[in-house]
N, CA and C atoms of all chains as a GROMACS GRO file, in nm:
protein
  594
    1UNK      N    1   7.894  10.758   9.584
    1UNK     CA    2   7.954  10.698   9.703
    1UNK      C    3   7.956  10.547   9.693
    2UNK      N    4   7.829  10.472   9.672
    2UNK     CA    5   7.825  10.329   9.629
    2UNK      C    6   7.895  10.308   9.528
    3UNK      N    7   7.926  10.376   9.353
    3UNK     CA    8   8.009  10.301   9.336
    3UNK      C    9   8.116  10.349   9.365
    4UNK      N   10   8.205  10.401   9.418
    4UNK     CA   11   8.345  10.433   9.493
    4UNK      C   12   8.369  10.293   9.546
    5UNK      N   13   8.265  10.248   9.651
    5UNK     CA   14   8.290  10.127   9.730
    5UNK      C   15   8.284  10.032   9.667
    6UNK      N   16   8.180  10.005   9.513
    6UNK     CA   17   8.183   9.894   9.477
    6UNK      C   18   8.329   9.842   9.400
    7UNK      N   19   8.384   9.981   9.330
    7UNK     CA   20   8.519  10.000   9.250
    7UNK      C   21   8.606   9.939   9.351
    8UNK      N   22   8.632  10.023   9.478
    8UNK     CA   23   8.702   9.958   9.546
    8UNK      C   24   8.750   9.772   9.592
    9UNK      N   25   8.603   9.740   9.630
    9UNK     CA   26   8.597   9.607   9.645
    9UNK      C   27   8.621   9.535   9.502
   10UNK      N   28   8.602   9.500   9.425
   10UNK     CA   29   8.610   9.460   9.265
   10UNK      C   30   8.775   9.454   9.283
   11UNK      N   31   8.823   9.644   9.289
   11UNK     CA   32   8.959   9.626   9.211
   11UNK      C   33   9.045   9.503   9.349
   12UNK      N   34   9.036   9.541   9.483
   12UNK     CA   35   9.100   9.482   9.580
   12UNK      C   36   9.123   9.329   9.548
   13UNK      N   37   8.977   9.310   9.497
   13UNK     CA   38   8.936   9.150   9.501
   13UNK      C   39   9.061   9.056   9.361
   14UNK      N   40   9.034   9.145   9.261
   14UNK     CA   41   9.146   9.142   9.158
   14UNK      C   42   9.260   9.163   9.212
   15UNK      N   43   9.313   9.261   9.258
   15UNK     CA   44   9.477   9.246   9.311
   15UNK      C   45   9.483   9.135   9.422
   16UNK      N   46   9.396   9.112   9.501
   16UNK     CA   47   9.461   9.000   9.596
   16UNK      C   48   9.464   8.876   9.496
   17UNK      N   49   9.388   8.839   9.428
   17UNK     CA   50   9.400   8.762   9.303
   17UNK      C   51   9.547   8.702   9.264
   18UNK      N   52   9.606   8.832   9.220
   18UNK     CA   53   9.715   8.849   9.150
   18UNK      C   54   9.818   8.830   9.242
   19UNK      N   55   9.831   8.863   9.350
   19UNK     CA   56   9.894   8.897   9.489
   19UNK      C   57   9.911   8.736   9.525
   20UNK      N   58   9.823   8.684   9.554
   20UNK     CA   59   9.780   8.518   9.678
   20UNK      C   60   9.793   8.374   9.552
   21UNK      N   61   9.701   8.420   9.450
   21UNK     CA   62   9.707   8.277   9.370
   21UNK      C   63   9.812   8.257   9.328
   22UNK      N   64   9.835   8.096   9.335
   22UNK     CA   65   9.939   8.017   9.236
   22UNK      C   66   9.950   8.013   9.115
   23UNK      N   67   9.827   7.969   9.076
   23UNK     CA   68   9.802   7.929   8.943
   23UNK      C   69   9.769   8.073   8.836
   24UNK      N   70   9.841   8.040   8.744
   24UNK     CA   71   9.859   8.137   8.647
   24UNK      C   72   9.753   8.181   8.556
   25UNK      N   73   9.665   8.052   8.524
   25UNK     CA   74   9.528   8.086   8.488
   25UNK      C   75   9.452   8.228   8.564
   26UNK      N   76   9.451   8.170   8.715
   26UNK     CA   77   9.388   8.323   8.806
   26UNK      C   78   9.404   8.406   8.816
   27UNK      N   79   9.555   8.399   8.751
   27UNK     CA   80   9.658   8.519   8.796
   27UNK      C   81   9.552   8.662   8.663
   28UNK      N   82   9.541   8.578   8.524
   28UNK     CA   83   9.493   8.644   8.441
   28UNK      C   84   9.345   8.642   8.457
   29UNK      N   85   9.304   8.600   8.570
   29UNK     CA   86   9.122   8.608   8.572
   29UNK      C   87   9.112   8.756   8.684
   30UNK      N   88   9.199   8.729   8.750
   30UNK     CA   89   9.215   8.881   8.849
   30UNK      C   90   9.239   9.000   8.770
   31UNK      N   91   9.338   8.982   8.675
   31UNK     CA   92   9.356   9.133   8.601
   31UNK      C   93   9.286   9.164   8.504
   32UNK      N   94   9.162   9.061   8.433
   32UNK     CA   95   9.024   9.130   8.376
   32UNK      C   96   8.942   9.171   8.450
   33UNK      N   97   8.953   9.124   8.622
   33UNK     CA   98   8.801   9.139   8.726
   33UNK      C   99   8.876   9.306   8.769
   34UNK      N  100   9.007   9.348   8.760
   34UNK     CA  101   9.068   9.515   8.778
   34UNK      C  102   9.038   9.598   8.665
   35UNK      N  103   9.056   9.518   8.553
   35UNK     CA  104   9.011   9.598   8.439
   35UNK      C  105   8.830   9.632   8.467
   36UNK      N  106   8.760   9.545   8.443
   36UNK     CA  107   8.625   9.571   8.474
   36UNK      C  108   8.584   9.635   8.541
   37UNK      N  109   8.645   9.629   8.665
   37UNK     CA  110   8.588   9.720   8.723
   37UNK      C  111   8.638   9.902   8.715
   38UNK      N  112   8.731   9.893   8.682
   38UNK     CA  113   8.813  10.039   8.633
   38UNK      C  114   8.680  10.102   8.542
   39UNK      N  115   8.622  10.007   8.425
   39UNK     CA  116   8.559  10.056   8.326
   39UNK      C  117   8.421  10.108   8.414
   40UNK      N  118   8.376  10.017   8.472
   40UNK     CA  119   8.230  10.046   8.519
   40UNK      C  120   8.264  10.210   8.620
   41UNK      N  121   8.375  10.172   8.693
   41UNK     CA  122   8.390  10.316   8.768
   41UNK      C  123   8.350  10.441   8.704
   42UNK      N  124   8.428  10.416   8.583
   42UNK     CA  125   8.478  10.552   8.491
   42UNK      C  126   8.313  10.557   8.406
   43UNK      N  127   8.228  10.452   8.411
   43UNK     CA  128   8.123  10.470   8.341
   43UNK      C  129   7.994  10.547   8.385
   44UNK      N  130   7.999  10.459   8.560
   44UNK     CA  131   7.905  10.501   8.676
   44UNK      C  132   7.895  10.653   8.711
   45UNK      N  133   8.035  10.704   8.749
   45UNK     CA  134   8.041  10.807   8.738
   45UNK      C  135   8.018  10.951   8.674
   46UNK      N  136   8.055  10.889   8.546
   46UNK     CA  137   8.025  11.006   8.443
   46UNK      C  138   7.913  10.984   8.355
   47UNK      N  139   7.800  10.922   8.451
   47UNK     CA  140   7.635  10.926   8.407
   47UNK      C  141   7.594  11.057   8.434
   48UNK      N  142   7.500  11.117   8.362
   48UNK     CA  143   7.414  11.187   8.366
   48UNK      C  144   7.263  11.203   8.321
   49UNK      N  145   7.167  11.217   8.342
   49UNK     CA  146   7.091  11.199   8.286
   49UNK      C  147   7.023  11.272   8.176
   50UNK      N  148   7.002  11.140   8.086
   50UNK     CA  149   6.971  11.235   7.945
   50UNK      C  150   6.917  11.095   7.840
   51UNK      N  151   6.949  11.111   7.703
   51UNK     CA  152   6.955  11.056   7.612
   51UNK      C  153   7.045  10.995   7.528
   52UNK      N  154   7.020  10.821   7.459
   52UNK     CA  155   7.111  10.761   7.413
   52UNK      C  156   7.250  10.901   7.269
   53UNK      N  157   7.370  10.894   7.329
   53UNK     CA  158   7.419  11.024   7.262
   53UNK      C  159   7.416  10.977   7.161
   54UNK      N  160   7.294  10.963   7.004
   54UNK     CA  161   7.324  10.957   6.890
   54UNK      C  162   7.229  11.119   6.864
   55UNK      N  163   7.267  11.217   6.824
   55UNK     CA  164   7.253  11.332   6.745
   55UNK      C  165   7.148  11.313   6.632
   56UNK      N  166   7.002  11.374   6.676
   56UNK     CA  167   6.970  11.411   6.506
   56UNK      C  168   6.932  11.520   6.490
   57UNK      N  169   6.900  11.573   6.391
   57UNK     CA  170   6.868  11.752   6.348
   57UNK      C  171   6.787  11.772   6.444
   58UNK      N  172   6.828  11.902   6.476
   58UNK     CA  173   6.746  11.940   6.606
   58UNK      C  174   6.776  11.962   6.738
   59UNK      N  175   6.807  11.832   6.762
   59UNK     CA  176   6.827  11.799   6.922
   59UNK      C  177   6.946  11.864   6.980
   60UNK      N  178   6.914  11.882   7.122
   60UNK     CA  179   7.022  11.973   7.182
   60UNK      C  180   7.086  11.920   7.210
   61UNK      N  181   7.260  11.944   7.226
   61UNK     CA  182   7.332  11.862   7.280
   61UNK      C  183   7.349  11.827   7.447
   62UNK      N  184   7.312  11.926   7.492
   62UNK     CA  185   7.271  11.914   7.638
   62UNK      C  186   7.179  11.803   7.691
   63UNK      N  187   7.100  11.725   7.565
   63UNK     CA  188   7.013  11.650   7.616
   63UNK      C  189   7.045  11.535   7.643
   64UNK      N  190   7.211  11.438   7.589
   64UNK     CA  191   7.244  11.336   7.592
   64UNK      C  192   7.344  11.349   7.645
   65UNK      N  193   7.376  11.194   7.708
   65UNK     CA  194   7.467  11.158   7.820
   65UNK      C  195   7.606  11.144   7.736
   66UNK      N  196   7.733  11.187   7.826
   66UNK     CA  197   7.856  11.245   7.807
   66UNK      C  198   7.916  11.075   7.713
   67UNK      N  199   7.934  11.136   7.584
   67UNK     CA  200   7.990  10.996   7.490
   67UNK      C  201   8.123  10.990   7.507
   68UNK      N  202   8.227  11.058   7.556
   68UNK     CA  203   8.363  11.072   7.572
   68UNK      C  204   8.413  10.944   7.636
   69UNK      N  205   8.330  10.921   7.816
   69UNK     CA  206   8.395  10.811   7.847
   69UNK      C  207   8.326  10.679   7.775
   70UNK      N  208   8.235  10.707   7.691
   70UNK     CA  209   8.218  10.564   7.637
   70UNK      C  210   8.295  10.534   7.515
   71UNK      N  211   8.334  10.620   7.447
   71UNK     CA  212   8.420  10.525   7.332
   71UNK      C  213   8.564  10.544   7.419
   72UNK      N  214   8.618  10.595   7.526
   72UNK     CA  215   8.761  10.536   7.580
   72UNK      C  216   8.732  10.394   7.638
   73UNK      N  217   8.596  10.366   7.670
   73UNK     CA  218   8.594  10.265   7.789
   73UNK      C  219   8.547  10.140   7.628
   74UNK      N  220   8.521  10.158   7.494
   74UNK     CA  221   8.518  10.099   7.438
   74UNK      C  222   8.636  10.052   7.375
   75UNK      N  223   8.742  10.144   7.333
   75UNK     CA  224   8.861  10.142   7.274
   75UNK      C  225   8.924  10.020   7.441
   76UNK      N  226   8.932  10.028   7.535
   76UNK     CA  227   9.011   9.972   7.638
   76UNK      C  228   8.959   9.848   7.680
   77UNK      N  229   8.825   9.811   7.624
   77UNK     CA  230   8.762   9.645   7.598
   77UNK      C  231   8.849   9.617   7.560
   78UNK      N  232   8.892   9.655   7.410
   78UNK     CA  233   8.902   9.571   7.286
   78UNK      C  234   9.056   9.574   7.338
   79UNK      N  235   9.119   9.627   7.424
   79UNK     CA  236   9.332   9.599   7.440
   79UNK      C  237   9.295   9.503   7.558
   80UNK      N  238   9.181   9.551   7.637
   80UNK     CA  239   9.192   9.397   7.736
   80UNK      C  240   9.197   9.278   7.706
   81UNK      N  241   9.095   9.249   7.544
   81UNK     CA  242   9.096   9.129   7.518
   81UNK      C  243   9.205   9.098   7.455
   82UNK      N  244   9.239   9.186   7.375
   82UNK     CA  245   9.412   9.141   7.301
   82UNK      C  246   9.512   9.094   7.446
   83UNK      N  247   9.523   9.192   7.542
   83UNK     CA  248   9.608   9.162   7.639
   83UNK      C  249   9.580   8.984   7.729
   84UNK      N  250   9.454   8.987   7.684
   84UNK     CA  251   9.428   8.820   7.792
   84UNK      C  252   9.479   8.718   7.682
   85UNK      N  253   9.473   8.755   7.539
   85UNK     CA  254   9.479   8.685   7.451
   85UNK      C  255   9.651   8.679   7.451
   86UNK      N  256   9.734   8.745   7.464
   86UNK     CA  257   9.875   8.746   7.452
   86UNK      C  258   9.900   8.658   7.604
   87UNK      N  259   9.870   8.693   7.716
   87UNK     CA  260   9.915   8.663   7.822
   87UNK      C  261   9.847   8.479   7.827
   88UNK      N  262   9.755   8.458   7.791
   88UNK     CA  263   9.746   8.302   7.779
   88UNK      C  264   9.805   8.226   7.650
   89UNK      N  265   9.883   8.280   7.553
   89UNK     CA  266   9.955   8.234   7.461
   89UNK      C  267  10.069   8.205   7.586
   90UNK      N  268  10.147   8.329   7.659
   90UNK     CA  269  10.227   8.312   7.696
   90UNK      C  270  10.227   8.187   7.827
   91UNK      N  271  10.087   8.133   7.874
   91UNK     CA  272  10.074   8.046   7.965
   91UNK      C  273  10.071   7.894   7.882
   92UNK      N  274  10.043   7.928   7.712
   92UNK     CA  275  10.034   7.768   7.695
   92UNK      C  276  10.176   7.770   7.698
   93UNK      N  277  10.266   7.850   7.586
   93UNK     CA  278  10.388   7.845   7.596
   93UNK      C  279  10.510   7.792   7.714
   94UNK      N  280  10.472   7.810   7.831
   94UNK     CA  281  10.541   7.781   7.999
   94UNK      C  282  10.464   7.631   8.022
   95UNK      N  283  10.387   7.606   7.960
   95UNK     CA  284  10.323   7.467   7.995
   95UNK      C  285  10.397   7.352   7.943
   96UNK      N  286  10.415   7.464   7.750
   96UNK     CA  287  10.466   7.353   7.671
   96UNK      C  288  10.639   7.289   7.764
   97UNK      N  289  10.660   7.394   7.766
   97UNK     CA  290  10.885   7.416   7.827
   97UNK      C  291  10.846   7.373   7.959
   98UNK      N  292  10.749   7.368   8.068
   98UNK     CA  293  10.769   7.292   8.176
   98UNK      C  294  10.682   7.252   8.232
   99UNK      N  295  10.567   7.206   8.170
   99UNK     CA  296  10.432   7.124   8.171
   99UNK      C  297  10.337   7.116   8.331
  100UNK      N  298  10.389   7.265   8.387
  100UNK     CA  299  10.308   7.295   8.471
  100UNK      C  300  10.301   7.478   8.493
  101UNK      N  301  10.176   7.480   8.548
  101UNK     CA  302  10.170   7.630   8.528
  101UNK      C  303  10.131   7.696   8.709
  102UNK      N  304  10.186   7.637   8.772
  102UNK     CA  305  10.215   7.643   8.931
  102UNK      C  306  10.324   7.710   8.961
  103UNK      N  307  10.347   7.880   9.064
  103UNK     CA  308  10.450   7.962   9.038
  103UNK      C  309  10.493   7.920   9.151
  104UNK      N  310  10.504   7.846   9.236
  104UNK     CA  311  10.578   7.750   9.346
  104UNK      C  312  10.676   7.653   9.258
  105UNK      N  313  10.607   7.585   9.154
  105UNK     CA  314  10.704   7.460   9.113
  105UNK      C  315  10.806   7.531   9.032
  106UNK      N  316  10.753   7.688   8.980
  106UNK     CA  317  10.801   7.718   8.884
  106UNK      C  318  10.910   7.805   8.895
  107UNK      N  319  10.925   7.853   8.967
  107UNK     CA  320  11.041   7.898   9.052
  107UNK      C  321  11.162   7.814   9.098
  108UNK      N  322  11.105   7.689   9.150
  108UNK     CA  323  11.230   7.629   9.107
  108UNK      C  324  11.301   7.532   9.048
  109UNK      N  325  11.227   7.566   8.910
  109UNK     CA  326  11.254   7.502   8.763
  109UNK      C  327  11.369   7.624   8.683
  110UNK      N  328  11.399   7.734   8.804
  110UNK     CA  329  11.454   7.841   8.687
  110UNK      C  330  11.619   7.785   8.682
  111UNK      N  331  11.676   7.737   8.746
  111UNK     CA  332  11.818   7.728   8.741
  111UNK      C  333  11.837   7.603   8.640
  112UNK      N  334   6.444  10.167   8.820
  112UNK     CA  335   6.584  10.144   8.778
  112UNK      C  336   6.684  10.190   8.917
  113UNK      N  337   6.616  10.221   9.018
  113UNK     CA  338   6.730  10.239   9.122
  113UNK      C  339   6.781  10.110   9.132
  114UNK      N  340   6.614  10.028   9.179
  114UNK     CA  341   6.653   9.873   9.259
  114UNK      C  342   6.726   9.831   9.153
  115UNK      N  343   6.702   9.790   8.992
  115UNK     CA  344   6.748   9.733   8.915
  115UNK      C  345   6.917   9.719   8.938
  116UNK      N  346   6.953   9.884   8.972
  116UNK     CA  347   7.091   9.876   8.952
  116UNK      C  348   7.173   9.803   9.019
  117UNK      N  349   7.098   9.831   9.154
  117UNK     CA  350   7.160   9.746   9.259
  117UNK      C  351   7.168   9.626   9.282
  118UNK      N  352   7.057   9.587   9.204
  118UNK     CA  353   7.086   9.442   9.221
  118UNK      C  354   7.175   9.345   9.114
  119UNK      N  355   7.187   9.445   8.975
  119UNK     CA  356   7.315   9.403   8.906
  119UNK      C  357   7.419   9.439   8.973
  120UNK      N  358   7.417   9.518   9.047
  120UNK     CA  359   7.573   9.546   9.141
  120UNK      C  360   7.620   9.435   9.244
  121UNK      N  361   7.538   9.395   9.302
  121UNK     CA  362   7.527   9.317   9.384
  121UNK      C  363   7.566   9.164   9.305
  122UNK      N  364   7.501   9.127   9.220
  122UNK     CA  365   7.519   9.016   9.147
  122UNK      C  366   7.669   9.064   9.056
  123UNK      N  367   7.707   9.130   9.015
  123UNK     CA  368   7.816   9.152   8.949
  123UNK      C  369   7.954   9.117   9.078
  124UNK      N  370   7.929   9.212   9.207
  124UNK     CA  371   8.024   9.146   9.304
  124UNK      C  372   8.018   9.000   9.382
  125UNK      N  373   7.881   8.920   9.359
  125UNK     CA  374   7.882   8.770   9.397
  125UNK      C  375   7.948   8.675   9.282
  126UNK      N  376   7.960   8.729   9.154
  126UNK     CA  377   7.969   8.650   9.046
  126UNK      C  378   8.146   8.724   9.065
  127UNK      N  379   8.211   8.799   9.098
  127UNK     CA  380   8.364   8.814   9.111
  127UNK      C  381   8.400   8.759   9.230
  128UNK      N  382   8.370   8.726   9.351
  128UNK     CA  383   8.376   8.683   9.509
  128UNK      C  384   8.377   8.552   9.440
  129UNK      N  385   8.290   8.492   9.391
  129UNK     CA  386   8.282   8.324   9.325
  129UNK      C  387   8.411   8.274   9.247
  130UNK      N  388   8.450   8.390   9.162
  130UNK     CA  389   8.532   8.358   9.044
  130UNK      C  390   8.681   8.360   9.113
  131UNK      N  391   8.710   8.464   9.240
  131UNK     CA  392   8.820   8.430   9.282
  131UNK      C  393   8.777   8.335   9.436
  132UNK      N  394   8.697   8.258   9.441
  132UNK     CA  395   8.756   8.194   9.559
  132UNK      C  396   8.748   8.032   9.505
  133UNK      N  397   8.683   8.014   9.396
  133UNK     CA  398   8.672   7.861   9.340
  133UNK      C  399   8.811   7.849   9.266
  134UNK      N  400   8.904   7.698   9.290
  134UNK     CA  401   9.039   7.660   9.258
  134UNK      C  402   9.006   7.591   9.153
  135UNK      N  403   8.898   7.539   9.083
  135UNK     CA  404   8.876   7.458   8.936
  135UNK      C  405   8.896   7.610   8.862
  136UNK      N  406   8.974   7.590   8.747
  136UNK     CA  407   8.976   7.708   8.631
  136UNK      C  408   8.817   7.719   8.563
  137UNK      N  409   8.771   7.635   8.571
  137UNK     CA  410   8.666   7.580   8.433
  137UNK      C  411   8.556   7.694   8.511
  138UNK      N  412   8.448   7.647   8.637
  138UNK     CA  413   8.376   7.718   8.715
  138UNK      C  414   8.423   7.891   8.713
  139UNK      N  415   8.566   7.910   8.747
  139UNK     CA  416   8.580   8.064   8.786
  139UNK      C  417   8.590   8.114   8.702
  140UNK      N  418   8.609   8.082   8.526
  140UNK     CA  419   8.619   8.155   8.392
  140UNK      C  420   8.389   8.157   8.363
  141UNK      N  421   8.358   8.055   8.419
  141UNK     CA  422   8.211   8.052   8.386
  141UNK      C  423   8.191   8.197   8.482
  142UNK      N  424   8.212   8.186   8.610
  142UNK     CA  425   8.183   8.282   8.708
  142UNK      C  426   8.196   8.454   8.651
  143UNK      N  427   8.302   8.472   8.549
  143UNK     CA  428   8.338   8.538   8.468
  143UNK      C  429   8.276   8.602   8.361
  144UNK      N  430   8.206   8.516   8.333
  144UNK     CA  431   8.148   8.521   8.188
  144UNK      C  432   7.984   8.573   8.301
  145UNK      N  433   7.935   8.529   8.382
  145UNK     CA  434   7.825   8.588   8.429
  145UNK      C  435   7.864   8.728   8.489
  146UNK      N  436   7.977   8.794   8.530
  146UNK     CA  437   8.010   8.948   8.614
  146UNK      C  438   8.003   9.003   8.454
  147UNK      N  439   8.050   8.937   8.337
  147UNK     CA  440   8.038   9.056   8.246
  147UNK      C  441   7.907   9.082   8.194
  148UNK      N  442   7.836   8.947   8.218
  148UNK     CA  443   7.690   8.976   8.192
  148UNK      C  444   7.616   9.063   8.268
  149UNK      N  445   7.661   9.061   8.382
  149UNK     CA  446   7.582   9.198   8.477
  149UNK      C  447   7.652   9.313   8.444
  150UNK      N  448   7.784   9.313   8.422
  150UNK     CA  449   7.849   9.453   8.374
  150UNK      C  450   7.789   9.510   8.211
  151UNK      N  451   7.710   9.406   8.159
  151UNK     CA  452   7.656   9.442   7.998
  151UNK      C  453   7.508   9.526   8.032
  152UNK      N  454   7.473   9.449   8.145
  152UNK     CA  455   7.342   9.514   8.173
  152UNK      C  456   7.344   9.684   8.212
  153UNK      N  457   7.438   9.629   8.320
  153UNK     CA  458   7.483   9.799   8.373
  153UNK      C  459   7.490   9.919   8.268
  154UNK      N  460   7.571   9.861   8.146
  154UNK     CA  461   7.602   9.954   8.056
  154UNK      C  462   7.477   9.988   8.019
  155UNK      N  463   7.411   9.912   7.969
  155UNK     CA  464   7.306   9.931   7.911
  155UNK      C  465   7.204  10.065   7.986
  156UNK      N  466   7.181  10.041   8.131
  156UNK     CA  467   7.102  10.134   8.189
  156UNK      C  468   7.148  10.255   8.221
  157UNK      N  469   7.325  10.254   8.145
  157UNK     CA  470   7.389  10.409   8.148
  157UNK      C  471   7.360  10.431   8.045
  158UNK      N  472   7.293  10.402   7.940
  158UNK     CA  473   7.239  10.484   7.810
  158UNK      C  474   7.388  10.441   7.746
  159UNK      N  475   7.441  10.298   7.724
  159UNK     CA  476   7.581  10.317   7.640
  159UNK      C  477   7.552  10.195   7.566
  160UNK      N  478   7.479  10.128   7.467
  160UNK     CA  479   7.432  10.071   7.387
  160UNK      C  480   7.542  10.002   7.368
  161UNK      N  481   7.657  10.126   7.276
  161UNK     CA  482   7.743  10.031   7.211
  161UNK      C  483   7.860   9.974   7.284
  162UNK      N  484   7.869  10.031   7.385
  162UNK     CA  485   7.991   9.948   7.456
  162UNK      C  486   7.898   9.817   7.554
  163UNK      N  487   7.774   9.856   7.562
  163UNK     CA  488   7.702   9.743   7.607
  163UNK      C  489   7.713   9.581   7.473
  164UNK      N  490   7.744   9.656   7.401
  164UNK     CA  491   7.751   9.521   7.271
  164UNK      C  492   7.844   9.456   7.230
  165UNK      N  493   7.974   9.521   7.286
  165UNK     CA  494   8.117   9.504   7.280
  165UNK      C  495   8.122   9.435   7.423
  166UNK      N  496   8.074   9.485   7.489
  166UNK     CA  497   8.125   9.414   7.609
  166UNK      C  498   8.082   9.251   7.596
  167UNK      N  499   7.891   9.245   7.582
  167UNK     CA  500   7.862   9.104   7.532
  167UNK      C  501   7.951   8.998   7.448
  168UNK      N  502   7.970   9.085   7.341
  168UNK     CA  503   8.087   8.988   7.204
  168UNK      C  504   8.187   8.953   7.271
  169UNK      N  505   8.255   9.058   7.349
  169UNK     CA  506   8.408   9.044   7.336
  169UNK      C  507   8.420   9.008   7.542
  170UNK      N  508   8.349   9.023   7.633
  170UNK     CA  509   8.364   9.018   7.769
  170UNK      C  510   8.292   8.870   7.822
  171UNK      N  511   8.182   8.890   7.743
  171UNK     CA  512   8.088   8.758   7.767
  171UNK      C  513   8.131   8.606   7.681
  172UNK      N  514   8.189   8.624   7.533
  172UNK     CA  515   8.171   8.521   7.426
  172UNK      C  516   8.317   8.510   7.438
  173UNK      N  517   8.415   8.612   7.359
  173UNK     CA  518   8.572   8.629   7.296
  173UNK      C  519   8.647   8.564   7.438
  174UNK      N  520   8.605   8.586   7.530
  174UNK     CA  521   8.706   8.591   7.659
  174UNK      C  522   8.649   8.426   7.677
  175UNK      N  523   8.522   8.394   7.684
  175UNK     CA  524   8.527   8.239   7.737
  175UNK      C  525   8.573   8.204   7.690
  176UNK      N  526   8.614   8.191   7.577
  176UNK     CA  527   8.617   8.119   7.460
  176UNK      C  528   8.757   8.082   7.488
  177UNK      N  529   8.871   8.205   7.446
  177UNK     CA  530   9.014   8.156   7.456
  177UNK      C  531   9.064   8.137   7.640
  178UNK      N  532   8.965   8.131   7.685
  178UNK     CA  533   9.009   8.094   7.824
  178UNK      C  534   8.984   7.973   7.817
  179UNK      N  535   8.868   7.888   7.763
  179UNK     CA  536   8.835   7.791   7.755
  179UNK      C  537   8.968   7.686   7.653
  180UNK      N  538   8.991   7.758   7.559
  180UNK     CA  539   9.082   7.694   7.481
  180UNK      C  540   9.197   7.737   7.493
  181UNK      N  541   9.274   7.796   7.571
  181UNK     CA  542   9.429   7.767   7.646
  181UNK      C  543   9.400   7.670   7.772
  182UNK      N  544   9.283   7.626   7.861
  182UNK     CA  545   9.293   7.536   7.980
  182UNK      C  546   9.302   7.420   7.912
  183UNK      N  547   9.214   7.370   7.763
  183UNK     CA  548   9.222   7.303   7.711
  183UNK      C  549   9.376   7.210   7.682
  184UNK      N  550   9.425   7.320   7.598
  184UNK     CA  551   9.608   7.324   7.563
  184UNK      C  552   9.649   7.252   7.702
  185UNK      N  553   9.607   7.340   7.764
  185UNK     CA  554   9.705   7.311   7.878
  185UNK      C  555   9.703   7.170   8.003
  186UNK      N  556   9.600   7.150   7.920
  186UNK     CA  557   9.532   7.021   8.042
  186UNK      C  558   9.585   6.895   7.931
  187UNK      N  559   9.583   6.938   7.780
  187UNK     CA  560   9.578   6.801   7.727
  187UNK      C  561   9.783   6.751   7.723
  188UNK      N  562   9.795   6.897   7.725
  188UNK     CA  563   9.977   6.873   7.741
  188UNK      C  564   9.984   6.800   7.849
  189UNK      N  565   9.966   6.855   7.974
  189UNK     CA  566   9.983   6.766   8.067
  189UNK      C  567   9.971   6.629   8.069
  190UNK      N  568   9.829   6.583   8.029
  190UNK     CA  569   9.843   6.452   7.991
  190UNK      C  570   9.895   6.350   7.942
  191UNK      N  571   9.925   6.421   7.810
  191UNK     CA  572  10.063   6.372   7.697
  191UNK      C  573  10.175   6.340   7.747
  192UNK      N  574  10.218   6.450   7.874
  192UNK     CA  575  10.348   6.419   7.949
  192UNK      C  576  10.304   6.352   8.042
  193UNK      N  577  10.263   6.306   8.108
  193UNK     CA  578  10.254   6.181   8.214
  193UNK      C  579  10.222   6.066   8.091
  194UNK      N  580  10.163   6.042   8.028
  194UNK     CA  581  10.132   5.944   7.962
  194UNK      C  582  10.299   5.882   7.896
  195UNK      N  583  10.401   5.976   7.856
  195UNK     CA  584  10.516   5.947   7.825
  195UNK      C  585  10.590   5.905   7.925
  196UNK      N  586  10.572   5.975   8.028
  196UNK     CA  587  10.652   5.917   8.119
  196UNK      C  588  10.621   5.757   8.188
  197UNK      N  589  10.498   5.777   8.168
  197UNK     CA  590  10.502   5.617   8.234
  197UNK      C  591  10.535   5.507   8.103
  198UNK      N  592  10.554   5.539   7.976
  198UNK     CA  593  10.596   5.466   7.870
  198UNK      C  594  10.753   5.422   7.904
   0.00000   0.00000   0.00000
């Protein structure tokens, strides 16, 4: 139930982010604070209690915690960071062509 | 580990509340770099080691880093262009 609410608040806090700020920098600090919290949801949730899941002779598999959502929630780090890494190329790029990164000024720089 | 959790939860949503309400870039990418540090911990007390280590490298270090060095880009362009213009 707590984290439902905490997911909630996190992702909200990120979309109004994206939603209200000007500046384009925030714009990409909101859609890692949605990503993050997506991950912790999907992590919190599908705890159980048990043992770190590395397998050795013997051990039951029943005894360790579900490894499935951890290598998706590992594989989806590593495209977040590519994705912040493309999307602030694309912010120096709009800086270089109109040496501000304000979506008020920048709007009407398009004509 | 109940309290523990909660209180990385708690600090994980003061360190995102910080990061979007401060208008300096520099502070709300720092603010950033501390929610993933409570989100590294978290992992950790779900028994997930290795995405707890990925998250550190790549949530805590990889991300300041080129956030830090596109504001850079982008602050020193600016400069360059006012500096021309008043030439």
């Amino acid at each position: 139930m707590i984290y439902n609410l905490v997911f909630l608040l996190l992702f909200m806090l990120g979309f109004y982010t994206i939603l209200v700020k000007k500046n384009l920098i925030k714009l990409v600090i909101g859609l890692n604070i949605m990503e993050a919290a997506t991950f912790f949801w999907v992590m919190a949730l599908n705890y159980r209690e048990g043992v770190i899941p590395i397998l050795k002779t013997g051990s039951k598999a029943a005894a360790v915690v579900n490894p499935l959502p951890q290598a998706l929630i590992l594989t989806g780090i590593v495209i977040g960071a590519s994705t912040t890494a493309f999307l602030l190329t694309l912010i120096i790029e709009i800086n270089k062509y109109a040496n501000v990164i304000d979506l008020d000024i920048l709007k009407g720089l398009r004509d | 580990m109940i309290f523990l959790e909660y209180l990385l939860i708690a600090l994980m949503v003061f360190a995102a509340l910080l990061a979007v309400i401060f208008e300096e870039e520099l502070i709300s990418i720092i603010c950033l770099s501390i929610f993933s540090f409570a989100l590294t911990a978290l992992y950790l007390l779900y028994k997930a080691p290795d995405v707890a280590l990925t998250e550190a490298v790549i949530g805590s270090g990889l991300n300041t880093a080129i956030f830090m060095a596109a504001i850079s880009q982008v602050r020193s362009g600016r400069k360059n262009h006012v500096s021309r213009e008043d030439e």
